[in-house]
PDB file of the backbone (N, CA, C, O) and the ligand in Angstrom, with CONECT records:
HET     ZN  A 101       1
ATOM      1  N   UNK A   1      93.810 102.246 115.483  1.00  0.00           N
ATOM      2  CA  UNK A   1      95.042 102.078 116.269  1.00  0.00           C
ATOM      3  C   UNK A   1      94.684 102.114 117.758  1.00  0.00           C
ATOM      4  O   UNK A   1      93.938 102.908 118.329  1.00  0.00           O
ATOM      5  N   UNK A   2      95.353 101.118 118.248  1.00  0.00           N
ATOM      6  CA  UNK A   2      94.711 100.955 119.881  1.00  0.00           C
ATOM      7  C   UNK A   2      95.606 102.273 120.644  1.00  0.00           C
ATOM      8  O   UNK A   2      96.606 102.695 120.063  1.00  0.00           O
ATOM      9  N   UNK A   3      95.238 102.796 121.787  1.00  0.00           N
ATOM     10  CA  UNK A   3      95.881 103.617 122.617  1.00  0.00           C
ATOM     11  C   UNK A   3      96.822 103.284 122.687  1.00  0.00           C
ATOM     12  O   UNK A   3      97.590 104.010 122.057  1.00  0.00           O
ATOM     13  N   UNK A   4      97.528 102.057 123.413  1.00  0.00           N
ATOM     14  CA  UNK A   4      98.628 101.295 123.800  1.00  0.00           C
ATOM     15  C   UNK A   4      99.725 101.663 122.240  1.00  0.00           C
ATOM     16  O   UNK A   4     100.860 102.103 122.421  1.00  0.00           O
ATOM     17  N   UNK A   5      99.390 101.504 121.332  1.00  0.00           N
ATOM     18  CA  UNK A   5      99.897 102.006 119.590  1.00  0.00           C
ATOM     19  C   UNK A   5     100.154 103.260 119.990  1.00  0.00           C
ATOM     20  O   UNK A   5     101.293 103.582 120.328  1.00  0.00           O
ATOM     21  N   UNK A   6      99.045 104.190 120.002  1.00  0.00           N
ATOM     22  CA  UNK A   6      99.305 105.401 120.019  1.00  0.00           C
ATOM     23  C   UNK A   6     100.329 105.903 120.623  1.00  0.00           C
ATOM     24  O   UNK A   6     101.018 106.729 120.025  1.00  0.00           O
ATOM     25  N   UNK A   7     100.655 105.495 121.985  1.00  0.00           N
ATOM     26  CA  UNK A   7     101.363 105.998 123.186  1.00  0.00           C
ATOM     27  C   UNK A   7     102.628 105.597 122.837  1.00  0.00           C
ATOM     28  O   UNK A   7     103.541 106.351 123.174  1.00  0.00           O
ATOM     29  N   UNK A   8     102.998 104.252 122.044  1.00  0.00           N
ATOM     30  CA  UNK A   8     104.170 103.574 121.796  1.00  0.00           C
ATOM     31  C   UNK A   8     104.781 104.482 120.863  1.00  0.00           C
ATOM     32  O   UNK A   8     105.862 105.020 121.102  1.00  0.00           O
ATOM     33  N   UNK A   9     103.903 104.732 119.453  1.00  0.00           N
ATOM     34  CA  UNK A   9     104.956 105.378 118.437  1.00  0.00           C
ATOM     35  C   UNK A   9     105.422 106.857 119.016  1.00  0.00           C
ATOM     36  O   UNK A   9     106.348 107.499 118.520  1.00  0.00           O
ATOM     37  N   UNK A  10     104.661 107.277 120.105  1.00  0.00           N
ATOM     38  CA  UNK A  10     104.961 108.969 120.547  1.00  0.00           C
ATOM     39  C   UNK A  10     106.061 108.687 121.371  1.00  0.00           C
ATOM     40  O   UNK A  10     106.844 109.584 121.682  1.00  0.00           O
ATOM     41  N   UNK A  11     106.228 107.282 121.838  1.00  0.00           N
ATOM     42  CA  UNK A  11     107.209 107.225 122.855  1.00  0.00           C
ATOM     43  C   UNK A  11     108.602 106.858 122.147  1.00  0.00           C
ATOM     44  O   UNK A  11     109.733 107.143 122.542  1.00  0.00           O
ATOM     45  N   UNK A  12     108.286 106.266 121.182  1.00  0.00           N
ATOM     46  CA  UNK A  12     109.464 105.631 120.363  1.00  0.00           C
ATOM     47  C   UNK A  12     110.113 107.006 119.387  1.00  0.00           C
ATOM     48  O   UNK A  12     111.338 106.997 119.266  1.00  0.00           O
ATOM     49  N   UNK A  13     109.344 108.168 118.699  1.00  0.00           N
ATOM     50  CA  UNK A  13     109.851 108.844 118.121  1.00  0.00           C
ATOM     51  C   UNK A  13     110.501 110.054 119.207  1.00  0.00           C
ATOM     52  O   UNK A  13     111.269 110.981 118.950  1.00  0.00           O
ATOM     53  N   UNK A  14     109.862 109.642 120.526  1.00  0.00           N
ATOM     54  CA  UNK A  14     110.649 110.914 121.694  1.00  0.00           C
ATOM     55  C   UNK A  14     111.919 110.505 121.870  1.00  0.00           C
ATOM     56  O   UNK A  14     112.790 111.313 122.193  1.00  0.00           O
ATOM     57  N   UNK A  15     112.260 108.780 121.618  1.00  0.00           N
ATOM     58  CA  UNK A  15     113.523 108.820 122.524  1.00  0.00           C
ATOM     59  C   UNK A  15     114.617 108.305 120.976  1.00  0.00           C
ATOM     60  O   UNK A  15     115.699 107.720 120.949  1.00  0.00           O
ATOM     61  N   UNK A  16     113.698 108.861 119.788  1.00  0.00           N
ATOM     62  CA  UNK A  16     115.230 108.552 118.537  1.00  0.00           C
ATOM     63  C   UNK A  16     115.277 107.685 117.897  1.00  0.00           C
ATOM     64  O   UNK A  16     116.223 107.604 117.114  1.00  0.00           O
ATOM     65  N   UNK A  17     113.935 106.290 117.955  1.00  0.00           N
ATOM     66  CA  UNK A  17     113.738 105.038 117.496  1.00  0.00           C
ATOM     67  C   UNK A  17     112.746 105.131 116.309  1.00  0.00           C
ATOM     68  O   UNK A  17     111.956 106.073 116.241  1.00  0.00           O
ATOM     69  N   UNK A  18     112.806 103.768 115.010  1.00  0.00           N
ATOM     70  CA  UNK A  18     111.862 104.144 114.847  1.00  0.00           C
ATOM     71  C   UNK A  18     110.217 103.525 115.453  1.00  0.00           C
ATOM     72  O   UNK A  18     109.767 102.673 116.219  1.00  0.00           O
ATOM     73  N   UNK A  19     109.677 104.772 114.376  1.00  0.00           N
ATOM     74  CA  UNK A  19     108.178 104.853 115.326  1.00  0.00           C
ATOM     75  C   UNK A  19     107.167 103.618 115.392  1.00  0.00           C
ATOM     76  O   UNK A  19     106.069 103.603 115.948  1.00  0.00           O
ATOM     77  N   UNK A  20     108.053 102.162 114.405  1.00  0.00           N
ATOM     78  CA  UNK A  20     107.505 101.118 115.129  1.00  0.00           C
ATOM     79  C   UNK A  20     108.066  99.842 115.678  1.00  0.00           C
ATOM     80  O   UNK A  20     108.128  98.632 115.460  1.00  0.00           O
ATOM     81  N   UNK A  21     108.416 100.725 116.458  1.00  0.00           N
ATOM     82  CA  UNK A  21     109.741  99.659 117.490  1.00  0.00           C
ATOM     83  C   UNK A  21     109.056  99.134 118.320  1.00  0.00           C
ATOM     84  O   UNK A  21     108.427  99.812 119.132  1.00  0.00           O
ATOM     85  N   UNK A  22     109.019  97.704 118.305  1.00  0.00           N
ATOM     86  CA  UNK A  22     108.416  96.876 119.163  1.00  0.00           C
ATOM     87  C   UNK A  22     106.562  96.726 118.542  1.00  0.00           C
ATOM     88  O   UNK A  22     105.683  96.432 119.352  1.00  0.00           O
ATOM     89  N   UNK A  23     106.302  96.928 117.352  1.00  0.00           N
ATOM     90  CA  UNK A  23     105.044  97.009 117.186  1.00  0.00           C
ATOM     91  C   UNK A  23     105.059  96.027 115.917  1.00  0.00           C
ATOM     92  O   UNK A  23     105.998  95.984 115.124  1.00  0.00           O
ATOM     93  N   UNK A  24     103.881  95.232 115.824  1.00  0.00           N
ATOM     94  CA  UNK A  24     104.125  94.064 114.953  1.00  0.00           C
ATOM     95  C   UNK A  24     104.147  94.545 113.373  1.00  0.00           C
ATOM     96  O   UNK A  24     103.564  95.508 112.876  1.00  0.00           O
ATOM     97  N   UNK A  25     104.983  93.594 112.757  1.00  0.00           N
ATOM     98  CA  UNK A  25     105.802  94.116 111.086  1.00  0.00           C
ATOM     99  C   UNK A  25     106.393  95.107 111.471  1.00  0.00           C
ATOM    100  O   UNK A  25     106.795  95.686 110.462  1.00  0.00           O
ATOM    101  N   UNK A  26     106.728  95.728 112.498  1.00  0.00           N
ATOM    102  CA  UNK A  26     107.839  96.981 112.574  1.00  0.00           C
ATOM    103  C   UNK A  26     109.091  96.537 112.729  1.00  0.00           C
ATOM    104  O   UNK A  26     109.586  95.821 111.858  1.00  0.00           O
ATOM    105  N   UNK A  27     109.922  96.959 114.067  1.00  0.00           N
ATOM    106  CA  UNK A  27     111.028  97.009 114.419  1.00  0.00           C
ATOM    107  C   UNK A  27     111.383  95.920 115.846  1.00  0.00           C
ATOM    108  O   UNK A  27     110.790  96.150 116.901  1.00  0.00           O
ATOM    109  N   UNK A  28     112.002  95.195 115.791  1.00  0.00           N
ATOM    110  CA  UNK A  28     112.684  94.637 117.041  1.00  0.00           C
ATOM    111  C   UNK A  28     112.774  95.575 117.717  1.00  0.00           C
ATOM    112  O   UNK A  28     113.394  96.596 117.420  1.00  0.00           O
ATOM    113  N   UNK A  29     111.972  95.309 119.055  1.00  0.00           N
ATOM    114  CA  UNK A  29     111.612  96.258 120.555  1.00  0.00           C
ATOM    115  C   UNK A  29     113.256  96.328 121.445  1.00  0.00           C
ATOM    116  O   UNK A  29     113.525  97.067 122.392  1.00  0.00           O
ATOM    117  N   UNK A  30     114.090  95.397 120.834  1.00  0.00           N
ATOM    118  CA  UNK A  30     115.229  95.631 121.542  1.00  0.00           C
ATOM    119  C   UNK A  30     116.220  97.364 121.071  1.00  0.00           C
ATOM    120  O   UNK A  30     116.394  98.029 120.050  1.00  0.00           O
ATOM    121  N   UNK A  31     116.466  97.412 121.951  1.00  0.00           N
ATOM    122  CA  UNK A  31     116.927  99.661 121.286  1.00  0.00           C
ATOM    123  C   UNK A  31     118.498  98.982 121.016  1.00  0.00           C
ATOM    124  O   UNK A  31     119.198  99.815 120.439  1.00  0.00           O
ATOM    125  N   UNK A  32     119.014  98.075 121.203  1.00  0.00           N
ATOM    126  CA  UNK A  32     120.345  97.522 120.699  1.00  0.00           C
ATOM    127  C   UNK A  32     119.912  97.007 118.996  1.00  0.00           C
ATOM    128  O   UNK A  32     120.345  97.515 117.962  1.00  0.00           O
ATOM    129  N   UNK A  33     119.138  96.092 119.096  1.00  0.00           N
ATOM    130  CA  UNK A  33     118.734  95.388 117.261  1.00  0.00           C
ATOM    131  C   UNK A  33     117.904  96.726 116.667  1.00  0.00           C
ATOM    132  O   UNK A  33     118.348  97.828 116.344  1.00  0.00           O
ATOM    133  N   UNK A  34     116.938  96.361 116.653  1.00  0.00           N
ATOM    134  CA  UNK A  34     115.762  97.255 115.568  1.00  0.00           C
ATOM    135  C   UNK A  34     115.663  96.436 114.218  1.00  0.00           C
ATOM    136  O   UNK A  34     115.245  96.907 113.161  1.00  0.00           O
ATOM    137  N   UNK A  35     116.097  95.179 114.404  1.00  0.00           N
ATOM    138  CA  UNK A  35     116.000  94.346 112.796  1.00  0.00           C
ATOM    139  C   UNK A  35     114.483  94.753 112.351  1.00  0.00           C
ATOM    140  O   UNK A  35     113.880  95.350 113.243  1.00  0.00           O
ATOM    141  N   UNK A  36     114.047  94.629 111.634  1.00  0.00           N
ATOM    142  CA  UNK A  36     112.671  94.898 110.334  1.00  0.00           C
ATOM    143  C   UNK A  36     112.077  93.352 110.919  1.00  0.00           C
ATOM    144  O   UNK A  36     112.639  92.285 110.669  1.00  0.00           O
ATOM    145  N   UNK A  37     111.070  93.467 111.582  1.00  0.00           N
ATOM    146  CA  UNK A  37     110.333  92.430 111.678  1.00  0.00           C
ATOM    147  C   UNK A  37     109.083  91.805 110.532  1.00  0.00           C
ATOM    148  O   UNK A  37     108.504  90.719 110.579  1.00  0.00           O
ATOM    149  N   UNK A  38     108.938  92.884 109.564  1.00  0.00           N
ATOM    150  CA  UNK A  38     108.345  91.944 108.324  1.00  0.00           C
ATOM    151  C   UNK A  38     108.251  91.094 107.829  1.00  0.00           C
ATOM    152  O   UNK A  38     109.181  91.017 107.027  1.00  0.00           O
ATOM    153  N   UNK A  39     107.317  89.857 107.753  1.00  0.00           N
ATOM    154  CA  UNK A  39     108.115  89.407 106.867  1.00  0.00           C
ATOM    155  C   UNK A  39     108.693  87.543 108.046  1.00  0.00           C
ATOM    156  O   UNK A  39     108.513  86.375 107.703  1.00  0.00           O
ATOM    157  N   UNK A  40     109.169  87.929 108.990  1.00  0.00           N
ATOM    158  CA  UNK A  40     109.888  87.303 110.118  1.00  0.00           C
ATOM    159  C   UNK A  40     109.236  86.747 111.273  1.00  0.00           C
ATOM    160  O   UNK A  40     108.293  87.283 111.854  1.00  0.00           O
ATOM    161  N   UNK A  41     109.859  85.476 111.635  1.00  0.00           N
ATOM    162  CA  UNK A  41     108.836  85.451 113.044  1.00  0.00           C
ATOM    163  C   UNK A  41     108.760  86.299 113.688  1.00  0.00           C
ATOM    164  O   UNK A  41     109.610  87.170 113.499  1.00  0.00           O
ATOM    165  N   UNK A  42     107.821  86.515 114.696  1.00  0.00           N
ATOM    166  CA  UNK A  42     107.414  87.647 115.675  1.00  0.00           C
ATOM    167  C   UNK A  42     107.223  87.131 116.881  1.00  0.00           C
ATOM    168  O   UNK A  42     106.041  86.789 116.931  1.00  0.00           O
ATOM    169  N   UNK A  43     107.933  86.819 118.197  1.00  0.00           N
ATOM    170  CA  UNK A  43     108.103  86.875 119.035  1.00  0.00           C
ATOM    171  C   UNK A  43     107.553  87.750 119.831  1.00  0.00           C
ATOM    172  O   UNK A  43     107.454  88.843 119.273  1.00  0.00           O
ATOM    173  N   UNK A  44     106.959  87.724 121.421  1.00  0.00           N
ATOM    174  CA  UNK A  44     106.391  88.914 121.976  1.00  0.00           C
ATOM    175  C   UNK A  44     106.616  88.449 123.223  1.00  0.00           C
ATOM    176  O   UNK A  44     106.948  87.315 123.570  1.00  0.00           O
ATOM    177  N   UNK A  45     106.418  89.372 123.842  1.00  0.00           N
ATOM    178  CA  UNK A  45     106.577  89.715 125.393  1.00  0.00           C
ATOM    179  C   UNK A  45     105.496  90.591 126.138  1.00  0.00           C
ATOM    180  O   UNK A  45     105.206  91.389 125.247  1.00  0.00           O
ATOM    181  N   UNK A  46     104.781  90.903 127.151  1.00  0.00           N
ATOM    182  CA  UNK A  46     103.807  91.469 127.745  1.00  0.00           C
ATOM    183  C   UNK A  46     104.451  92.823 127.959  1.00  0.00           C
ATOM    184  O   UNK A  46     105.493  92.792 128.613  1.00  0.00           O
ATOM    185  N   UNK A  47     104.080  93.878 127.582  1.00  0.00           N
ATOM    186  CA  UNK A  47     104.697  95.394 128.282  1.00  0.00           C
ATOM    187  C   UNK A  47     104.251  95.271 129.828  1.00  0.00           C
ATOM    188  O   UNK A  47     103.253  94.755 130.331  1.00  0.00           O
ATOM    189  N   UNK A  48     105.166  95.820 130.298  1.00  0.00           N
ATOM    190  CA  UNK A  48     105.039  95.754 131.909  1.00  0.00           C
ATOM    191  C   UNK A  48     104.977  97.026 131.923  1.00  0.00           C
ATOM    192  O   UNK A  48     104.331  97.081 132.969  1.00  0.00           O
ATOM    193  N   UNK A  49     105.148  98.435 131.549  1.00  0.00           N
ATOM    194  CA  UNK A  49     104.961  99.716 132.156  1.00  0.00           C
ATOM    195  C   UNK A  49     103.810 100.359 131.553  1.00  0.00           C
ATOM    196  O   UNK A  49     103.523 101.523 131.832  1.00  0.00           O
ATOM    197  N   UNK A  50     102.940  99.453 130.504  1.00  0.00           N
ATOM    198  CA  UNK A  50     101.818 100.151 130.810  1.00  0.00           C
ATOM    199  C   UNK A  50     100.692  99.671 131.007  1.00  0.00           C
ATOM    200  O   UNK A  50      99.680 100.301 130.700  1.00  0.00           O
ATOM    201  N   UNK A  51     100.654  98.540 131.522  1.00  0.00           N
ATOM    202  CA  UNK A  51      99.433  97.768 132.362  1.00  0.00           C
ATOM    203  C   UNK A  51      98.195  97.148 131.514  1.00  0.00           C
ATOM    204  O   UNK A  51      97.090  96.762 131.895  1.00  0.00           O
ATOM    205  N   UNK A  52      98.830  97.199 130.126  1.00  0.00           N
ATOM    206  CA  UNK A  52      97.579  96.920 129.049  1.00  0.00           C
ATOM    207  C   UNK A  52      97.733  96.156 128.581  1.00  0.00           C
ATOM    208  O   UNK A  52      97.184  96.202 127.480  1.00  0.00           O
ATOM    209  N   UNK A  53      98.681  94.556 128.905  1.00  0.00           N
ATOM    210  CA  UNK A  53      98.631  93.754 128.259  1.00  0.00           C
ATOM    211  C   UNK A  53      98.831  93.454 127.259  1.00  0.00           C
ATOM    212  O   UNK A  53      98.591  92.400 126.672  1.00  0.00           O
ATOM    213  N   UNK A  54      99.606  94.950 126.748  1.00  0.00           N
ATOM    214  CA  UNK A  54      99.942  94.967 124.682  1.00  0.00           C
ATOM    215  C   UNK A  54     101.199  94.132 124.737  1.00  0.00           C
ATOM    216  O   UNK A  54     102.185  94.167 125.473  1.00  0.00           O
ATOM    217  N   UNK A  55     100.764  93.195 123.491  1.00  0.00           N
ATOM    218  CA  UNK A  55     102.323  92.697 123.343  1.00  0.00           C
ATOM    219  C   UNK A  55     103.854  93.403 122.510  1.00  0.00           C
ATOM    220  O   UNK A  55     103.582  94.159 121.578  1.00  0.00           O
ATOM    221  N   UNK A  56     104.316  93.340 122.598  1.00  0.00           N
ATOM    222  CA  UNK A  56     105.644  93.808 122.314  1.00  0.00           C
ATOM    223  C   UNK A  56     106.344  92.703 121.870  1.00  0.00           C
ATOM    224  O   UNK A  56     106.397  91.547 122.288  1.00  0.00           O
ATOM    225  N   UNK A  57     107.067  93.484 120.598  1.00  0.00           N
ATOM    226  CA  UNK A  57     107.682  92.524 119.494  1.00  0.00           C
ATOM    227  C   UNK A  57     109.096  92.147 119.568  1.00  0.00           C
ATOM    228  O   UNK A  57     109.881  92.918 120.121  1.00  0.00           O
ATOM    229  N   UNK A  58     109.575  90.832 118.974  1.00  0.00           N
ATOM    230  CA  UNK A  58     111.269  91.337 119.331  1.00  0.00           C
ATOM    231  C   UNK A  58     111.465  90.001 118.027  1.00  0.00           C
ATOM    232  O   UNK A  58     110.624  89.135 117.786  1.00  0.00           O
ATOM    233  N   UNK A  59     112.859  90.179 117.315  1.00  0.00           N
ATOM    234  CA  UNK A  59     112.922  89.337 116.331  1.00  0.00           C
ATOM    235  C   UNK A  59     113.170  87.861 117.098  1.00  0.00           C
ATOM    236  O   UNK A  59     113.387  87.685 118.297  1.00  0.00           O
ATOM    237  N   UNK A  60     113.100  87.165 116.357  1.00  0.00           N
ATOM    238  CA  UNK A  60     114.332  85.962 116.689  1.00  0.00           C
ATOM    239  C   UNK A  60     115.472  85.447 117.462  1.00  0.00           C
ATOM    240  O   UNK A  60     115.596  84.551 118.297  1.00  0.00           O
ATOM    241  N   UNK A  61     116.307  86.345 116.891  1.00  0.00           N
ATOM    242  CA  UNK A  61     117.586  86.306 117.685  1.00  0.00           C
ATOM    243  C   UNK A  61     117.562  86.611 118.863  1.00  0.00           C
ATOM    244  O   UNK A  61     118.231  85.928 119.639  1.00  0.00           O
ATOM    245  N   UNK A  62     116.692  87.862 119.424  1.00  0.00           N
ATOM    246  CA  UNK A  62     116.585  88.432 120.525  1.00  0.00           C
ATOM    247  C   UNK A  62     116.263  87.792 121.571  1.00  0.00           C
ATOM    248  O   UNK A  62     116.902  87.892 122.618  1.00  0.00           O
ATOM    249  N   UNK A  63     114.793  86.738 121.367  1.00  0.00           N
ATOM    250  CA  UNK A  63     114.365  86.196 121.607  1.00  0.00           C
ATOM    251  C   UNK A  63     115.126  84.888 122.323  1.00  0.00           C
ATOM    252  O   UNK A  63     115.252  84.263 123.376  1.00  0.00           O
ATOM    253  N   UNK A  64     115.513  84.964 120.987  1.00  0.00           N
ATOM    254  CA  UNK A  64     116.892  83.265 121.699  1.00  0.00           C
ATOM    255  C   UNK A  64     117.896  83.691 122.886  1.00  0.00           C
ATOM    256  O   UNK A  64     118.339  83.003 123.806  1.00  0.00           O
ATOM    257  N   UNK A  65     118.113  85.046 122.571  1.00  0.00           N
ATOM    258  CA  UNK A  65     119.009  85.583 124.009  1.00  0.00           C
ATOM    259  C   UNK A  65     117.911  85.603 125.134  1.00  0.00           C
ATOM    260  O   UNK A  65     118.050  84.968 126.179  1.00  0.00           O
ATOM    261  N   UNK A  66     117.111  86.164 124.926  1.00  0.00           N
ATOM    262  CA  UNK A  66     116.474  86.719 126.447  1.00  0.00           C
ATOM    263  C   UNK A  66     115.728  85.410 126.872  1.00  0.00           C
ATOM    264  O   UNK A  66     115.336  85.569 128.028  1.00  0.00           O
ATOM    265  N   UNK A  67     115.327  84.000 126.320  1.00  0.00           N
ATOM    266  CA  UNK A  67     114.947  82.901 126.838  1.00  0.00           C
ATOM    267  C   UNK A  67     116.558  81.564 127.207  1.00  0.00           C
ATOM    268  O   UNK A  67     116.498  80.540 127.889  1.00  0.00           O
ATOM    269  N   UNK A  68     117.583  82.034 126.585  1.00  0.00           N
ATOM    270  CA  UNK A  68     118.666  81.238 127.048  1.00  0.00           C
ATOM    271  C   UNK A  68     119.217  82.032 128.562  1.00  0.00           C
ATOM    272  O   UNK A  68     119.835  81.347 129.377  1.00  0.00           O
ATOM    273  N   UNK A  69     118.958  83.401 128.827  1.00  0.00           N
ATOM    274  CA  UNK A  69     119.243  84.078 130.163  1.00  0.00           C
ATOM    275  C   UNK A  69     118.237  83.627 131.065  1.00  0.00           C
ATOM    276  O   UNK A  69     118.612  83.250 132.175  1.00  0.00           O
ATOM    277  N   UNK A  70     116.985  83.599 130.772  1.00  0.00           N
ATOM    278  CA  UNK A  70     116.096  83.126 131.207  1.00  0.00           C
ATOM    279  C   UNK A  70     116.450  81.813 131.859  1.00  0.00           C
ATOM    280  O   UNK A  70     116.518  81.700 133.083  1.00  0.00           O
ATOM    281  N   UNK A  71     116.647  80.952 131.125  1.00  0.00           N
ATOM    282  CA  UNK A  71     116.951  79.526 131.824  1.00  0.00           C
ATOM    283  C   UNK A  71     118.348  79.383 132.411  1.00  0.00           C
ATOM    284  O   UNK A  71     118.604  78.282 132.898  1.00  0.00           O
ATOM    285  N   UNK A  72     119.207  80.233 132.440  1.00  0.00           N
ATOM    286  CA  UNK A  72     120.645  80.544 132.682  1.00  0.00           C
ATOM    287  C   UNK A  72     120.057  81.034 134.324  1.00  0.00           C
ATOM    288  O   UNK A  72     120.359  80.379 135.322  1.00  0.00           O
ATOM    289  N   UNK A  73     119.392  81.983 134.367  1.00  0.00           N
ATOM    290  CA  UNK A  73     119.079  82.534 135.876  1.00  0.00           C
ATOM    291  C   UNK A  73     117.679  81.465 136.468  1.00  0.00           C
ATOM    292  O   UNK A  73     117.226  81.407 137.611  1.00  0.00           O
ATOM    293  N   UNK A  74     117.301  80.806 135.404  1.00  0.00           N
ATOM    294  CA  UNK A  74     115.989  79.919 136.082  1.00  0.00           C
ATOM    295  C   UNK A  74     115.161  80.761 136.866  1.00  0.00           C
ATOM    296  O   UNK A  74     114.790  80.728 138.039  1.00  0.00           O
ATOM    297  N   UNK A  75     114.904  81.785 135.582  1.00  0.00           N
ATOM    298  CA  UNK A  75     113.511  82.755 135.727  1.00  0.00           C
ATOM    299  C   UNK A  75     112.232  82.367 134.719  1.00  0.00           C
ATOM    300  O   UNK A  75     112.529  81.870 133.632  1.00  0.00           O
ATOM    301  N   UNK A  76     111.449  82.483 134.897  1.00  0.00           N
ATOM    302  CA  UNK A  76     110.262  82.180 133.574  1.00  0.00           C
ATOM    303  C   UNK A  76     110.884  82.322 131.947  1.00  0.00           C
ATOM    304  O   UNK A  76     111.924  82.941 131.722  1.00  0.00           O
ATOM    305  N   UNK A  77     110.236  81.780 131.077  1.00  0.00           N
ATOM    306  CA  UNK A  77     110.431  82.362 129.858  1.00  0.00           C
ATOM    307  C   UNK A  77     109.468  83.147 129.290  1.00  0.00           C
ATOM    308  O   UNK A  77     108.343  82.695 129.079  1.00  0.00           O
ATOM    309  N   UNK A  78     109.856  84.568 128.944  1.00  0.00           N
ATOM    310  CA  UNK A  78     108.857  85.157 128.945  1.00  0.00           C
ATOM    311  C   UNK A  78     108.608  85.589 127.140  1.00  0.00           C
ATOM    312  O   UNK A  78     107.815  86.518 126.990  1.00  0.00           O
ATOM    313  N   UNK A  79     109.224  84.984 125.790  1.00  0.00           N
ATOM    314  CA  UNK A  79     109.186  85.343 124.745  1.00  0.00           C
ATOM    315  C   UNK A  79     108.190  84.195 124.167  1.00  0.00           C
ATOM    316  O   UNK A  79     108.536  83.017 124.264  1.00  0.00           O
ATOM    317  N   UNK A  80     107.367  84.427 123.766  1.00  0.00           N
ATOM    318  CA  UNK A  80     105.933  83.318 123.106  1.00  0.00           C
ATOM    319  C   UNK A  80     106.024  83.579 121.543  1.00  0.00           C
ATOM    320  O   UNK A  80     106.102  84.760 121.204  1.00  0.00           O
ATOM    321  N   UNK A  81     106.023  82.686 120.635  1.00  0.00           N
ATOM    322  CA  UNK A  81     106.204  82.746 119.188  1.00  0.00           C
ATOM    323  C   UNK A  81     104.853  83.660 118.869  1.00  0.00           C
ATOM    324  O   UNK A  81     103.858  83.417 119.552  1.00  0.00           O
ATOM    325  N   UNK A  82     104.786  84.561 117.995  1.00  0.00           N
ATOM    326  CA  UNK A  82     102.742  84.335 117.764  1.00  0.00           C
ATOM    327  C   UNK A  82     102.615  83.318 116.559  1.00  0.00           C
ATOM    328  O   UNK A  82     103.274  83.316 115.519  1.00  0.00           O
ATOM    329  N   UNK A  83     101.825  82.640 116.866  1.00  0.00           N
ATOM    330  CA  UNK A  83     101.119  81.710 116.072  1.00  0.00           C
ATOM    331  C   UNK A  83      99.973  82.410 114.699  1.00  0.00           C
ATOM    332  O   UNK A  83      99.334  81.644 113.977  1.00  0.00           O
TER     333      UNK A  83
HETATM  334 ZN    ZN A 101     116.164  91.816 117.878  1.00  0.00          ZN2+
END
């Protein structure tokens, strides 16, 4: 388990989530969804607060929101399918 893992599930079970929220086959990284990403496409995003380049998971749907705001404010799109 990489550090970036480590630090996530300690952070996710401190604040009430489960412990693999936002971690791939876990949980949609959004604290509103938490859909079961098993199984499902997996969508990701770069963590920005801890400088390690880990990606972070989010289902589908989520995805379709935060890249239609994206082009709504004509900011980058920042959700990449994984292949
Ligand atoms: Zn979601």
């Amino acid at each position: 388990m990489s550090m970036f893992e480590r630090a996530k599930r300690r952070r996710n079970l401190q604040e009430g989530y489960p412990e693999d929220k936002g971690l791939k086959d876990g949980h949609c990284n959004r604290s509103g969804c938490l859909a079961p990403l098993e199984g499902q496409p997996h969508w990701w995003m770069t963590d920005h607060e801890t400088f390690t380049d880990a990606r972070l998971y989010y289902c589908q749907t989520c995805a379709n929101q935060f890249t239609a705001w994206g082009k709504h404010i004509k900011a980058p799109i920042r959700c990449t399918l994984e292949s």
